[in-house]
Biopython code that builds the backbone (N, CA, C, O; Angstrom):
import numpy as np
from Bio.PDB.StructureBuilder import StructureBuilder

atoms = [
    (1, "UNK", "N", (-40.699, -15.714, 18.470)),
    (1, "UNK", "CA", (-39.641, -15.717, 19.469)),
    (1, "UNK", "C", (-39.904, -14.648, 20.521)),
    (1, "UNK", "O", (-40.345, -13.541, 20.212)),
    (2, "UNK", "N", (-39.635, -14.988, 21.714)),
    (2, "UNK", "CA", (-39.919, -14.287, 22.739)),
    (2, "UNK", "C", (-38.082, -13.213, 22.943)),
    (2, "UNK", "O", (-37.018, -13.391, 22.351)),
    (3, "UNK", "N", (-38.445, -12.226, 23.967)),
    (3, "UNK", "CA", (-37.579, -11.246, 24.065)),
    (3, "UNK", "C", (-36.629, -12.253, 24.839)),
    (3, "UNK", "O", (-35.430, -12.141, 24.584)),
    (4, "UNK", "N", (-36.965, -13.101, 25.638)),
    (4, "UNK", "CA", (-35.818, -13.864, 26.102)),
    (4, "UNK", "C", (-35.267, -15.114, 25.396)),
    (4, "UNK", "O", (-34.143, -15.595, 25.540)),
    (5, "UNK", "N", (-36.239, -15.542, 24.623)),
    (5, "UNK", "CA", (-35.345, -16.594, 23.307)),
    (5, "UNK", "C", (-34.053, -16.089, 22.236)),
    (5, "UNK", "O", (-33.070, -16.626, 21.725)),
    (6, "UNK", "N", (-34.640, -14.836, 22.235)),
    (6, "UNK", "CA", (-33.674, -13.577, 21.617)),
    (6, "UNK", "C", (-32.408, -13.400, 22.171)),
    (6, "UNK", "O", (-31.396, -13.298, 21.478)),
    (7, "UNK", "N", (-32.418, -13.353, 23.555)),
    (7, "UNK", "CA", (-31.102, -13.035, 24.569)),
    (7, "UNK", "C", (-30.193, -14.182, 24.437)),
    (7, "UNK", "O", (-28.985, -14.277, 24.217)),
    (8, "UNK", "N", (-31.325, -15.185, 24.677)),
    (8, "UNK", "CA", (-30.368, -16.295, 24.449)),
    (8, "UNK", "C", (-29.505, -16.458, 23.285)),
    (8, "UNK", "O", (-28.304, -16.631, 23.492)),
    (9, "UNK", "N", (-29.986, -16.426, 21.985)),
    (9, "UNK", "CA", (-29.435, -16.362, 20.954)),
    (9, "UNK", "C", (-28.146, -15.562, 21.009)),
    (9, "UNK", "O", (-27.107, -16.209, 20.872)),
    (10, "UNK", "N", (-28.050, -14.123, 21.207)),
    (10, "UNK", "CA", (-27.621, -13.315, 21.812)),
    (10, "UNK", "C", (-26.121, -13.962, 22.374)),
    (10, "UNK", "O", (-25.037, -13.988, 21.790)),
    (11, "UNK", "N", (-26.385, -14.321, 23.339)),
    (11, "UNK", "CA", (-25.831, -15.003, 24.332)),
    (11, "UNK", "C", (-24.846, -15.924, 23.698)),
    (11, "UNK", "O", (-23.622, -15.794, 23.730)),
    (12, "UNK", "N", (-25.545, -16.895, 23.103)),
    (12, "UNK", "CA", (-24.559, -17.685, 22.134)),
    (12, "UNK", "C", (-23.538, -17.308, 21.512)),
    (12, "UNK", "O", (-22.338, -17.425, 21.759)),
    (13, "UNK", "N", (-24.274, -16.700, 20.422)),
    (13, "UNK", "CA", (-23.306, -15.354, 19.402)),
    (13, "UNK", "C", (-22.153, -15.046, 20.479)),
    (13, "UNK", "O", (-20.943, -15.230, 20.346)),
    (14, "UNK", "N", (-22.676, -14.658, 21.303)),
    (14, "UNK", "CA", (-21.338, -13.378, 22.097)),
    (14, "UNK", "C", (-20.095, -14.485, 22.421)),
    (14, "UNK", "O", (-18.916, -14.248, 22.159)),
    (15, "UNK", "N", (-20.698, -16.035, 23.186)),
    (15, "UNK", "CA", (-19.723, -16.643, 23.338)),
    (15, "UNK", "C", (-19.046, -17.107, 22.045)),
    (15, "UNK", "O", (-17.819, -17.197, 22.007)),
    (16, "UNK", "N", (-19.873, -17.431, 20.893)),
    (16, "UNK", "CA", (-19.164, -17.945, 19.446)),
    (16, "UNK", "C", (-18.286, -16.487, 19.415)),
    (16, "UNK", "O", (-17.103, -16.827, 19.448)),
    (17, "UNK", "N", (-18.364, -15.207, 19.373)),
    (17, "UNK", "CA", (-17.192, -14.692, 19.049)),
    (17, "UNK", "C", (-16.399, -13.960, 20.030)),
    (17, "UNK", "O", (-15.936, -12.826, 19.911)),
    (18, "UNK", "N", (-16.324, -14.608, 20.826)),
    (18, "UNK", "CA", (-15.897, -14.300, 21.850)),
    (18, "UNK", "C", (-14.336, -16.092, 21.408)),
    (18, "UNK", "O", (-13.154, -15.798, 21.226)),
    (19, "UNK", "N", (-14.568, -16.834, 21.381)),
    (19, "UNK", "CA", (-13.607, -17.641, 20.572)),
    (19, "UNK", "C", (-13.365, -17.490, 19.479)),
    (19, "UNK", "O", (-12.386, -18.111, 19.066)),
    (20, "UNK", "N", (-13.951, -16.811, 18.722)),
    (20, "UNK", "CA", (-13.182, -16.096, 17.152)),
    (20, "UNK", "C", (-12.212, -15.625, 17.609)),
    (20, "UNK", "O", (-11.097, -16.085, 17.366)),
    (21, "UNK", "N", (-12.414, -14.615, 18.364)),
    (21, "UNK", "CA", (-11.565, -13.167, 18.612)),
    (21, "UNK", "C", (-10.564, -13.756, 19.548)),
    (21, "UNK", "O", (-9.684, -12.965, 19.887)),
    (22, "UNK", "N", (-10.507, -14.718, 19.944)),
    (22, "UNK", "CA", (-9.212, -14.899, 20.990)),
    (22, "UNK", "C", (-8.378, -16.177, 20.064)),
    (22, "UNK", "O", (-7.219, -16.497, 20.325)),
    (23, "UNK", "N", (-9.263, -16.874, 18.865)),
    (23, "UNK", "CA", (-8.517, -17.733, 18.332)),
    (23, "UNK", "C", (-7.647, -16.614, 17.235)),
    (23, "UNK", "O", (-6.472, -16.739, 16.892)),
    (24, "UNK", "N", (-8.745, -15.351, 16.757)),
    (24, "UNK", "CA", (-8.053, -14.547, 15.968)),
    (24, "UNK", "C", (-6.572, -14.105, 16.312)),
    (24, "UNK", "O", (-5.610, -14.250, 15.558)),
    (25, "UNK", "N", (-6.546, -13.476, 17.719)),
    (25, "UNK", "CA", (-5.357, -13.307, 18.363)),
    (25, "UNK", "C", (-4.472, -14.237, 18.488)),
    (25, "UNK", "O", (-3.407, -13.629, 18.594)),
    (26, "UNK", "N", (-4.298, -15.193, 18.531)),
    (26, "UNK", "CA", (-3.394, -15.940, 18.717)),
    (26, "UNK", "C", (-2.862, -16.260, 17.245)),
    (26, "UNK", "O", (-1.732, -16.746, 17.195)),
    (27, "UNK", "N", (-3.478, -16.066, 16.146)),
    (27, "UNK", "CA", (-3.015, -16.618, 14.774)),
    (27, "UNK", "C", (-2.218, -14.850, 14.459)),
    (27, "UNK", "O", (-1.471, -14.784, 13.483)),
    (28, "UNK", "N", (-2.395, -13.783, 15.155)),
    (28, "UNK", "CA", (-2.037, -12.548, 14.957)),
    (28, "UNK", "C", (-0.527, -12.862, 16.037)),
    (28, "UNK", "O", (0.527, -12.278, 15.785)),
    (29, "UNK", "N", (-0.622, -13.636, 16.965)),
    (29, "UNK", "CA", (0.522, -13.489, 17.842)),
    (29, "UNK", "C", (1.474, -14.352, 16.828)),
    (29, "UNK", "O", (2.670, -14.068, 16.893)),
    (30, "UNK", "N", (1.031, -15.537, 15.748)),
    (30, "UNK", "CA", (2.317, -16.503, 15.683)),
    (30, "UNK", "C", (2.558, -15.498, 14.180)),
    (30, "UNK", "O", (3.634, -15.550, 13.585)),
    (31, "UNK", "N", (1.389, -14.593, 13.685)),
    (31, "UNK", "CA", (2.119, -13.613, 12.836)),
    (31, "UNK", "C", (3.322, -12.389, 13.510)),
    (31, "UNK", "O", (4.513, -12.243, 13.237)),
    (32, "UNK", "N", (2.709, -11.871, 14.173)),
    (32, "UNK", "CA", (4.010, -11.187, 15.144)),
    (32, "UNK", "C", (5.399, -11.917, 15.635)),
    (32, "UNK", "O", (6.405, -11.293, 15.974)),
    (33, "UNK", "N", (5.305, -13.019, 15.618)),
    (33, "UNK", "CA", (6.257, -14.178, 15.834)),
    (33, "UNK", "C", (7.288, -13.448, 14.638)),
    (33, "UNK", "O", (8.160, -12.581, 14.706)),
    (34, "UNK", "N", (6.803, -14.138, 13.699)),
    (34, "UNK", "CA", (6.618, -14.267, 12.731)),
    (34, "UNK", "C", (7.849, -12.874, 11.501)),
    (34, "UNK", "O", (8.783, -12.996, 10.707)),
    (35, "UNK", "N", (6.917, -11.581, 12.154)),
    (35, "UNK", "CA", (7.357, -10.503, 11.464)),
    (35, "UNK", "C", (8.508, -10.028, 12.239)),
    (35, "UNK", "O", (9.328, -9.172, 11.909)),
    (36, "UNK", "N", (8.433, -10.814, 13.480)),
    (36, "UNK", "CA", (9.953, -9.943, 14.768)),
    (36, "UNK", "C", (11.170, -10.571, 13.949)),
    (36, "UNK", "O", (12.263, -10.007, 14.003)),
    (37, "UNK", "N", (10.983, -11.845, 13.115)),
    (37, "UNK", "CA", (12.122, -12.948, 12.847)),
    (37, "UNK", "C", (12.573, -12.247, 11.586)),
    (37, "UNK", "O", (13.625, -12.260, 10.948)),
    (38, "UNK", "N", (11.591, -11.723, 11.469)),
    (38, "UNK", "CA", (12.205, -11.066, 9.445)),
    (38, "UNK", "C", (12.210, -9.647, 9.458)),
    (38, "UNK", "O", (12.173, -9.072, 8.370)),
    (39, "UNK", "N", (12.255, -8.876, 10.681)),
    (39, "UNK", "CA", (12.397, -7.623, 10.799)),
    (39, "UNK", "C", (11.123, -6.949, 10.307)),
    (39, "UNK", "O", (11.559, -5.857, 9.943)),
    (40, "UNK", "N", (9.576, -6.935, 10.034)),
    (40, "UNK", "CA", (9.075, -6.621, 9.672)),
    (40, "UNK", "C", (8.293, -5.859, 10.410)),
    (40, "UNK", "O", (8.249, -6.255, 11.575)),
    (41, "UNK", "N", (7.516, -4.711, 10.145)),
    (41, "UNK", "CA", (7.047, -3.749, 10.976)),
    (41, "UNK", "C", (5.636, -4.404, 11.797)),
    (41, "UNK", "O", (4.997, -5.191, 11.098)),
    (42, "UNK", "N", (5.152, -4.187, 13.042)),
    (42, "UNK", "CA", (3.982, -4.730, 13.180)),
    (42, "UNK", "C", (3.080, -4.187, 12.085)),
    (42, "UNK", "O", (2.542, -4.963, 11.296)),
    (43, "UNK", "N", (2.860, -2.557, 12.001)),
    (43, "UNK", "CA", (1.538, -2.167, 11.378)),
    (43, "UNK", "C", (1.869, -2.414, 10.366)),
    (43, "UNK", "O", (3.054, -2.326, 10.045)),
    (44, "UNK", "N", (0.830, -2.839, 9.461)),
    (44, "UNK", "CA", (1.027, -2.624, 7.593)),
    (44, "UNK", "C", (-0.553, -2.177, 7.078)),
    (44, "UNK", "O", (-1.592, -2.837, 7.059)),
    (45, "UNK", "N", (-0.321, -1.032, 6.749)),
    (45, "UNK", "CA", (-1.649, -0.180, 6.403)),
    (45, "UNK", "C", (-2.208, -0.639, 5.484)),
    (45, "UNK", "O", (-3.405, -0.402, 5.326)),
    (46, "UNK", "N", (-1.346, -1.609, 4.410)),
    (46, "UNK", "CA", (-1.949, -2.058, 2.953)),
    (46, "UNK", "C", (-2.930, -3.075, 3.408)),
    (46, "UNK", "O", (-4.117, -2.887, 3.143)),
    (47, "UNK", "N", (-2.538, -4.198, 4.106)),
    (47, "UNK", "CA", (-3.097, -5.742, 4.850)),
    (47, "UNK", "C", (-4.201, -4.979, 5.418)),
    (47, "UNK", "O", (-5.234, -5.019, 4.750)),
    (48, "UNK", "N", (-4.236, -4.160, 6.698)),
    (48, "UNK", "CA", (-5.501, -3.431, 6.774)),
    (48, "UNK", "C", (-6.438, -3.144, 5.692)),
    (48, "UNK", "O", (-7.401, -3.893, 5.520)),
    (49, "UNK", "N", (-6.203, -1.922, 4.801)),
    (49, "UNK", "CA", (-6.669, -1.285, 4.120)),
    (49, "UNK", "C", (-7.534, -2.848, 3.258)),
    (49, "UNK", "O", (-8.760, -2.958, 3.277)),
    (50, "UNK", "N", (-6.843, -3.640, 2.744)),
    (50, "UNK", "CA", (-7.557, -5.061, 2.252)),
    (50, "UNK", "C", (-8.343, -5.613, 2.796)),
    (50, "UNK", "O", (-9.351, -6.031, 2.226)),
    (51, "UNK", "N", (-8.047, -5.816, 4.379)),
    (51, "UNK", "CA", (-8.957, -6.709, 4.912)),
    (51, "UNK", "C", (-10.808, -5.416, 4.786)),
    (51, "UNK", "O", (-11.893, -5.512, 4.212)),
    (52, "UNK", "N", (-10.088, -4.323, 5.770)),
    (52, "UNK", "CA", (-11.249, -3.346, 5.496)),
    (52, "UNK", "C", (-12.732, -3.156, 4.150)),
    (52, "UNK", "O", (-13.946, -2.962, 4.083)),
    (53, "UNK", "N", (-11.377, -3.410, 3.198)),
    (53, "UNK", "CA", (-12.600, -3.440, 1.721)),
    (53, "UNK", "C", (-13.082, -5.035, 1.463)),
    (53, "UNK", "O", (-14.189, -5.323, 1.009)),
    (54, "UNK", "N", (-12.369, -5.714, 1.719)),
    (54, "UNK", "CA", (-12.928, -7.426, 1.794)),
    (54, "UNK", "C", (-14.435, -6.991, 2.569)),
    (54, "UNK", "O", (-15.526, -7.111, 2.011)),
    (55, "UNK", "N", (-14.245, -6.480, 3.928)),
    (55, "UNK", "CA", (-15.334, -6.899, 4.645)),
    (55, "UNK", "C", (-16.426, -5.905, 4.245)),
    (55, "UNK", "O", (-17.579, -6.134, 4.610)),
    (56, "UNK", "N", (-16.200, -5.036, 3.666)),
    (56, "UNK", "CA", (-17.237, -4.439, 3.041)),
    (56, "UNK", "C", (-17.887, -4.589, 2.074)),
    (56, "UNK", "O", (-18.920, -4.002, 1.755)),
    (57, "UNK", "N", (-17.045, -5.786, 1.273)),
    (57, "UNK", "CA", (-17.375, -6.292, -0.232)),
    (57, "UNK", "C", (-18.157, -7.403, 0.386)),
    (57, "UNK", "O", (-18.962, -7.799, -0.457)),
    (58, "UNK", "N", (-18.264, -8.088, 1.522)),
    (58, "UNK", "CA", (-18.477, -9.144, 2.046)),
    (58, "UNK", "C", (-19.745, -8.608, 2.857)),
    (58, "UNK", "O", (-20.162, -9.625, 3.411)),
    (59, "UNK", "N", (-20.420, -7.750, 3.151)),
    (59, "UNK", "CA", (-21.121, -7.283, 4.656)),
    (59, "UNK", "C", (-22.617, -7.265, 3.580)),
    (59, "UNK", "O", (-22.820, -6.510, 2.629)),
    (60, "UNK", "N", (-23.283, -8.075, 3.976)),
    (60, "UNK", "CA", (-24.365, -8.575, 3.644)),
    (60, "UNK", "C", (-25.628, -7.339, 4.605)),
    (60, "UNK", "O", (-26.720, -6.901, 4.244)),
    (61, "UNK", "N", (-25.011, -7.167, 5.602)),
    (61, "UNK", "CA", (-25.927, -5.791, 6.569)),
    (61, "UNK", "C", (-26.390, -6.549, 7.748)),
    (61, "UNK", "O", (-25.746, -7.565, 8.012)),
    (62, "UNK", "N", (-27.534, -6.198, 8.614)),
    (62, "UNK", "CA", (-28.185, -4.832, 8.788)),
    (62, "UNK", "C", (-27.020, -3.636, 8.831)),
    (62, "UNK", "O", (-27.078, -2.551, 8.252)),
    (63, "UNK", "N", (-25.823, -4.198, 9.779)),
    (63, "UNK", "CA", (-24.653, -2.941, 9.944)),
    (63, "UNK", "C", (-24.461, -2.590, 8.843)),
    (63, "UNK", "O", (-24.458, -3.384, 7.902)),
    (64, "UNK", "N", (-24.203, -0.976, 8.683)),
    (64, "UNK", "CA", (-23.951, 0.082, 7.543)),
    (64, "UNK", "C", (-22.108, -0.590, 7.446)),
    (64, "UNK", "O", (-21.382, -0.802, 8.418)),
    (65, "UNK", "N", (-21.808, -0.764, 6.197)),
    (65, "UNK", "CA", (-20.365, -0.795, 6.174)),
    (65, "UNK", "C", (-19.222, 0.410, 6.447)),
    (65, "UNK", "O", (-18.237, 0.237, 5.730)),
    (66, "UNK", "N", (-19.155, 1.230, 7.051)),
    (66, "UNK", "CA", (-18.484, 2.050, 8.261)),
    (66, "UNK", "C", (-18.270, 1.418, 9.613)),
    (66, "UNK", "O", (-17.316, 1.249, 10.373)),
    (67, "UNK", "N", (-19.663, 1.117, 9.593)),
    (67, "UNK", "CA", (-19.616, 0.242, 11.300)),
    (67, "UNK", "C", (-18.873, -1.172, 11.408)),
    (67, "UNK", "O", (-18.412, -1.730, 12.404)),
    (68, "UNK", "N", (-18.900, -1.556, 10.133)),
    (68, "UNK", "CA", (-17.841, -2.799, 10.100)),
    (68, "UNK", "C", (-16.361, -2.423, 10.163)),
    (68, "UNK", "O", (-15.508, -2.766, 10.982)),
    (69, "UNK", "N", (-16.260, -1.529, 8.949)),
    (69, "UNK", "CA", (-14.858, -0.977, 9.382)),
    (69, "UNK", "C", (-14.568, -0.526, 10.770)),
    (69, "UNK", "O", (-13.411, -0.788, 11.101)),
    (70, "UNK", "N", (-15.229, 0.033, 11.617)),
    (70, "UNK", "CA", (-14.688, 0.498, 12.981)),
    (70, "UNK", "C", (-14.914, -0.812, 13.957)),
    (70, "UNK", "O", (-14.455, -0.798, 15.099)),
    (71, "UNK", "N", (-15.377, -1.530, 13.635)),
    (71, "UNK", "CA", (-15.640, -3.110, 14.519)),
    (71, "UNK", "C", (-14.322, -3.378, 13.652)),
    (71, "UNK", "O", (-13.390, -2.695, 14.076)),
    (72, "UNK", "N", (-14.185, -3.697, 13.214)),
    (72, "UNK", "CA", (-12.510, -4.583, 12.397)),
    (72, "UNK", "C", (-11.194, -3.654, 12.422)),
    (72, "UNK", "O", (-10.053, -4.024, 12.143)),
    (73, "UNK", "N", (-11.757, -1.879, 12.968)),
    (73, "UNK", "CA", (-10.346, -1.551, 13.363)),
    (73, "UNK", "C", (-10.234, -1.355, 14.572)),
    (73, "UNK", "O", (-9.272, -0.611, 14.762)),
    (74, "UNK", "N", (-10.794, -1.680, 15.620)),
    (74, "UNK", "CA", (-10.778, -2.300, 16.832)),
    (74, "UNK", "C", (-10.261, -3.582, 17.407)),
    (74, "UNK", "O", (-9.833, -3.724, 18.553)),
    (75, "UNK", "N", (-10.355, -4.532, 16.444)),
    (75, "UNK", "CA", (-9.787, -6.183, 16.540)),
    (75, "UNK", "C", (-8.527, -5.361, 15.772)),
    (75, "UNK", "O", (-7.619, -4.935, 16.486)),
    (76, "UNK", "N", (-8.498, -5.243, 14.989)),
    (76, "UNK", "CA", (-7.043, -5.528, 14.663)),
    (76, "UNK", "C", (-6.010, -4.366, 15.326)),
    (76, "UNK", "O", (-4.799, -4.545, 15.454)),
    (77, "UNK", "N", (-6.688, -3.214, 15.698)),
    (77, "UNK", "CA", (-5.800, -2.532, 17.016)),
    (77, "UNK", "C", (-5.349, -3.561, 17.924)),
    (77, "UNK", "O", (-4.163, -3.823, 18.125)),
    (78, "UNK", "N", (-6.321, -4.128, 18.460)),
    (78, "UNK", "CA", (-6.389, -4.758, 19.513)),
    (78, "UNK", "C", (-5.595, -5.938, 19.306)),
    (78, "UNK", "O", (-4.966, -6.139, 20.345)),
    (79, "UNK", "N", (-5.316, -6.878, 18.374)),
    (79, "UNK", "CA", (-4.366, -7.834, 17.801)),
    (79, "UNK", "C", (-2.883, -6.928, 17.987)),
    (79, "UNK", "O", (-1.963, -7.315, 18.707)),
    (80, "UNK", "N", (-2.855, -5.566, 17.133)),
    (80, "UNK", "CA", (-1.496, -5.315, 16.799)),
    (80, "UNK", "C", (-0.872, -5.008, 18.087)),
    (80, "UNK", "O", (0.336, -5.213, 18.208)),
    (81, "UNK", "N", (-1.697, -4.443, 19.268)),
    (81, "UNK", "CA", (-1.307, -4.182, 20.619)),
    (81, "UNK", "C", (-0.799, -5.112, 20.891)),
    (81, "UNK", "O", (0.401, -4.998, 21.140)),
    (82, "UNK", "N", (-1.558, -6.802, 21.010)),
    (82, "UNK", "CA", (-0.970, -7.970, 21.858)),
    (82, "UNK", "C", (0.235, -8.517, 21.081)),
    (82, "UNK", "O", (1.119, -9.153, 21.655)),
    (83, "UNK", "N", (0.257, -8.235, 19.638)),
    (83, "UNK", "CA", (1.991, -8.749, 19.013)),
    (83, "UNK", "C", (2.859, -8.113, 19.469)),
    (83, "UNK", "O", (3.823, -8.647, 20.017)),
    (84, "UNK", "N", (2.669, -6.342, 19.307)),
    (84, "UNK", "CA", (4.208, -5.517, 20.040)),
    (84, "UNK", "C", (4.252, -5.826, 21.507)),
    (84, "UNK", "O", (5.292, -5.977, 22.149)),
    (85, "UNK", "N", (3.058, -5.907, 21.972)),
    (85, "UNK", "CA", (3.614, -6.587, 23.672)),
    (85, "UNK", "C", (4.188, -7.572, 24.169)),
    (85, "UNK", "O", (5.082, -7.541, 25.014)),
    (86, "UNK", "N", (3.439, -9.019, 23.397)),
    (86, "UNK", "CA", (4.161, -10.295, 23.234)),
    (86, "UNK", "C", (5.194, -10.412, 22.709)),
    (86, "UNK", "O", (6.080, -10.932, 23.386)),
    (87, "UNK", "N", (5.464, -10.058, 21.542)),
    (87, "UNK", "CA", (6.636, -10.220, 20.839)),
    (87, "UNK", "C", (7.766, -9.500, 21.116)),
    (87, "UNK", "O", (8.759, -9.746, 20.430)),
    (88, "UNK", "N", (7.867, -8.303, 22.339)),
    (88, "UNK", "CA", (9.099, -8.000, 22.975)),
    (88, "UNK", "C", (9.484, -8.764, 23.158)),
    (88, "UNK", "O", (10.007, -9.213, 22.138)),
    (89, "UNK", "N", (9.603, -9.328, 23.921)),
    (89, "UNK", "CA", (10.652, -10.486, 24.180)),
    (89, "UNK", "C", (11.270, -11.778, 23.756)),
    (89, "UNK", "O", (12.125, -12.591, 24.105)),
    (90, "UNK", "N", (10.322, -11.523, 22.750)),
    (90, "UNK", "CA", (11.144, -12.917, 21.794)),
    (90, "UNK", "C", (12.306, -12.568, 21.510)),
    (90, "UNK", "O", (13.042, -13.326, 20.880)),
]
sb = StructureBuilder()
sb.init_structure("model")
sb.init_model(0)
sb.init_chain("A")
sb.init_seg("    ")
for serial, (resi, resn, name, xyz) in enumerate(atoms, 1):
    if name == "N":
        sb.init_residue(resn, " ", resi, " ")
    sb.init_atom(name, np.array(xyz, "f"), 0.0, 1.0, " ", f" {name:<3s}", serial, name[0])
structure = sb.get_structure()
């Protein structure tokens, strides 16, 4: 494979999760829905703390499992931001 067959690949990837991450959000918005209706707090450190060790029990590599955790507490910052914003106004 050449350095630009590589990019391409690349390229792909970024758009495949580039629709993860916005389908992710939206299944995080109808949870925020969701938790505004039953009074429930956005953050829950436990659901984190789970998903965190899932993906480390799960991380096959090259990334060191730290670097997964800070890639997955970035999405889900980034999720819990768009529920308390969206979900004002419900």
């Amino acid at each position: 494979m050449t350095i630009d067959d590589i990019r391409i690949e690349i390229d792909r990837l970024d758009h495949e999760l580039l629709k993860i991450f916005n389908e992710r959000a939206g299944l995080a918005l109808k949870i925020g829905e969701i938790k505004k209706e039953l009074g429930l707090p956005v953050y829950d450190p436990q659901r984190e703390k789970r998903i965190f060790d899932k993906m480390r029990g799960a991380n096959p590599g090259p990334l060191e499992n730290e670097a997964i955790v800070r890639l997955f507490e970035r999405v889900i910052d980034e999720s819990r931001h768009l529920e308390r914003v969206r979900t004002k106004g419900i």
